[in-house]
VOZA-867391 format. One record per residue (C-alpha): residue in one letter; y, z, x. Coordinates in steps of 0.5 Angstrom, whole numbers. Each point is the difference from the previous one (the first is absolute). Layout:
<recs>
<resn->A&c2->Y&c3->Z&c1->X>
...
</recs>
This chain:
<recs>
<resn->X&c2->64&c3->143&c1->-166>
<resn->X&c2->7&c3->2&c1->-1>
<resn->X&c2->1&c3->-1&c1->7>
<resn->X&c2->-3&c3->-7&c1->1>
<resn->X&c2->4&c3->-1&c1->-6>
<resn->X&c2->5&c3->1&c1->4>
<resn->X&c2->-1&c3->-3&c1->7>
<resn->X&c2->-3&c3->-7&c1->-4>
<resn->X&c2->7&c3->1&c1->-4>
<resn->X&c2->5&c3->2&c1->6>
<resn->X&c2->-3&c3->-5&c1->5>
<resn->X&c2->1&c3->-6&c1->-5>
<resn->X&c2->7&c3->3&c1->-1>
<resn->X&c2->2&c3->0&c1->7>
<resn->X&c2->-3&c3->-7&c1->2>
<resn->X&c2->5&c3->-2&c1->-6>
<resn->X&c2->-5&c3->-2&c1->-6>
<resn->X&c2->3&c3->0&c1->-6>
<resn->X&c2->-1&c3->4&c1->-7>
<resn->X&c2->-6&c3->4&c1->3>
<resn->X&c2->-4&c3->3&c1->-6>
<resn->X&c2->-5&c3->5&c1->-1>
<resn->X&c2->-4&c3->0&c1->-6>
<resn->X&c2->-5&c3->4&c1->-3>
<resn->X&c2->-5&c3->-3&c1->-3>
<resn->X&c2->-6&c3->5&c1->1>
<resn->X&c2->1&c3->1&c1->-9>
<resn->X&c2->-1&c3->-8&c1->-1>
<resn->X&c2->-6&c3->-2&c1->5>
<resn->X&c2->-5&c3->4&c1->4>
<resn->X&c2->0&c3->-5&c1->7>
<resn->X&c2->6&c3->2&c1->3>
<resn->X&c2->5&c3->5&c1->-1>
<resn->X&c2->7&c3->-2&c1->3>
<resn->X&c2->3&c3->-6&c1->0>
<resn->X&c2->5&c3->-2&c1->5>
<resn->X&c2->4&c3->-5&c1->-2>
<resn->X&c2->6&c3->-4&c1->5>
<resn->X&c2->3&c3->-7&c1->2>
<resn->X&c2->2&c3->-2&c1->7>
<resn->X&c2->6&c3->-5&c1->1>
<resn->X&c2->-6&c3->-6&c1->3>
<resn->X&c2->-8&c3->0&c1->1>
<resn->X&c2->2&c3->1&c1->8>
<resn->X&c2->4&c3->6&c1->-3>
<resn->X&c2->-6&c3->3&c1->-5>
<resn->X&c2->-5&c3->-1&c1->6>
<resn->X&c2->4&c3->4&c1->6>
<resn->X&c2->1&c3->5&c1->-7>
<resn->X&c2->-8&c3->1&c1->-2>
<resn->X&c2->0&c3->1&c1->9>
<resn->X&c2->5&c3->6&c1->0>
<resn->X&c2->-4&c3->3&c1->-5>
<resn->X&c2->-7&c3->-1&c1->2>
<resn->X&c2->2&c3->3&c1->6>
<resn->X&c2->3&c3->6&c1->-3>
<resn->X&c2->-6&c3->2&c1->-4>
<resn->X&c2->-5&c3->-1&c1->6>
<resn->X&c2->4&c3->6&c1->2>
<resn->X&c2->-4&c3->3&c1->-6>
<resn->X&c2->-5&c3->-4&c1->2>
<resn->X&c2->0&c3->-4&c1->-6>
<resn->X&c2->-2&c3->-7&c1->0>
<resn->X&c2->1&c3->-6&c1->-5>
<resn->X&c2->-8&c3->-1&c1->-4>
<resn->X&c2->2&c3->-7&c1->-1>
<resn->X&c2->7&c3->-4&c1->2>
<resn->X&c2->2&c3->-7&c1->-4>
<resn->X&c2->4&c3->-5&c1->1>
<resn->X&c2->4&c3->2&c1->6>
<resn->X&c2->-2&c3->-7&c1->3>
<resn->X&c2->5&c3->-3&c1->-5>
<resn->X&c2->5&c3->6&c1->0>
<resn->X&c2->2&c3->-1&c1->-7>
<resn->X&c2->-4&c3->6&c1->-3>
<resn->X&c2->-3&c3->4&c1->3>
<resn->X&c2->-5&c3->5&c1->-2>
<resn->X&c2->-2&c3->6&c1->4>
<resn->X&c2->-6&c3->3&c1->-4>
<resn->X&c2->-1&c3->8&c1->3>
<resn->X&c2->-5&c3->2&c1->-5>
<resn->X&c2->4&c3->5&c1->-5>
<resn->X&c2->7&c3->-3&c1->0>
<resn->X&c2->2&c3->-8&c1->3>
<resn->X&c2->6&c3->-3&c1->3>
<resn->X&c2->4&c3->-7&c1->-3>
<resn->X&c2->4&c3->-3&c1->4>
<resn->X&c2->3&c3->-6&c1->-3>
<resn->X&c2->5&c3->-6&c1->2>
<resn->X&c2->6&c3->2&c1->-6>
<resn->X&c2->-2&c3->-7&c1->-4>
<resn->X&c2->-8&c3->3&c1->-1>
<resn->X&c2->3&c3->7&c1->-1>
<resn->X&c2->4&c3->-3&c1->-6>
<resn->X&c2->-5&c3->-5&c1->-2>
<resn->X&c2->-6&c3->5&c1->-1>
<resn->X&c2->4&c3->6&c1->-2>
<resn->X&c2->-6&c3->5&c1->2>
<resn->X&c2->5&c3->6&c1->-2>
<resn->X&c2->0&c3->-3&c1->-8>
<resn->X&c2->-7&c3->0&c1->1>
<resn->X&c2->-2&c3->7&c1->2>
<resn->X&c2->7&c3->2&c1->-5>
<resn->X&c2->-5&c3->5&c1->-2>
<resn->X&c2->0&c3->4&c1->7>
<resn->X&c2->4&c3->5&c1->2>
<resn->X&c2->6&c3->-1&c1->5>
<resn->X&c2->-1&c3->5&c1->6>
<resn->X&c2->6&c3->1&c1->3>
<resn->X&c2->1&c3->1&c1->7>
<resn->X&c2->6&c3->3&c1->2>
</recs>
C-alpha cells in the first residue's frame, strides 16, 4: 500500500498540485483507510490531475469504484475502495477543510 501512497502522492506532485496530504484514518472509520488530500490551481487543472493518476494506478491495475464531481472539476473525489483522492479548487479546499475534519488521522509522510 506504501507504494500506491507514493505513486498517488508523487503523481500529484509532478503534475504541480499543491500540499498532497495522505492521512490515515483506518483508526477513525472502517470504509476506507487513506485519505489523499490535494488542490490544483483551476477545475481544468484537477481534472487533467485525478487523469494522471488514474493512469498511474491502472499500471497496478487499480481503477476508481466511484468518481464525482469531475464534470464541474472543482472537487473531485476518486473512490478507490480502501483509500479516496480529493482534488479540490484552492477556495473549496479552504472552505471545507477536510484536514481539520479528519485531524484525528495521522499524517503519512511521503519522502
Amino acid at each position: 500500500m506504501d507504494e500506491v501512497l507514493k505513486v498517488i502522492h508523487d503523481t500529484i506532485d509532478l503534475r504541480k498540485g499543491e500540499r498532497p496530504m495522505v492521512l490515515d484514518v483506518s483508526e477513525q472509520v472502517d470504509y476506507v483507510d487513506y485519505i489523499i488530500i490535494a488542490n490544483g490551481l483551476t477545475a481544468l487543472h484537477n481534472r487533467a490531475i485525478m487523469d494522471y493518476v488514474i493512469e498511474e494506478l491502472a499500471r497496478y491495475d487499480i481503477m476508481p469504484d466511484g468518481l464525482n464531481g469531475y464534470e464541474n472539476g472543482e472537487w473531485i473525489l476518486a473512490d478507490f475502495g480502501v483509500m479516496t483522492v480529493h482534488l479540490f479548487t484552492p477556495a473549496l479546499r479552504e472552505f471545507y477543510r477536510l484536514e481539520d475534519l479528519w485531524a484525528a488521522g495521522r499524517e503519512v509522510e511521503m519522502s
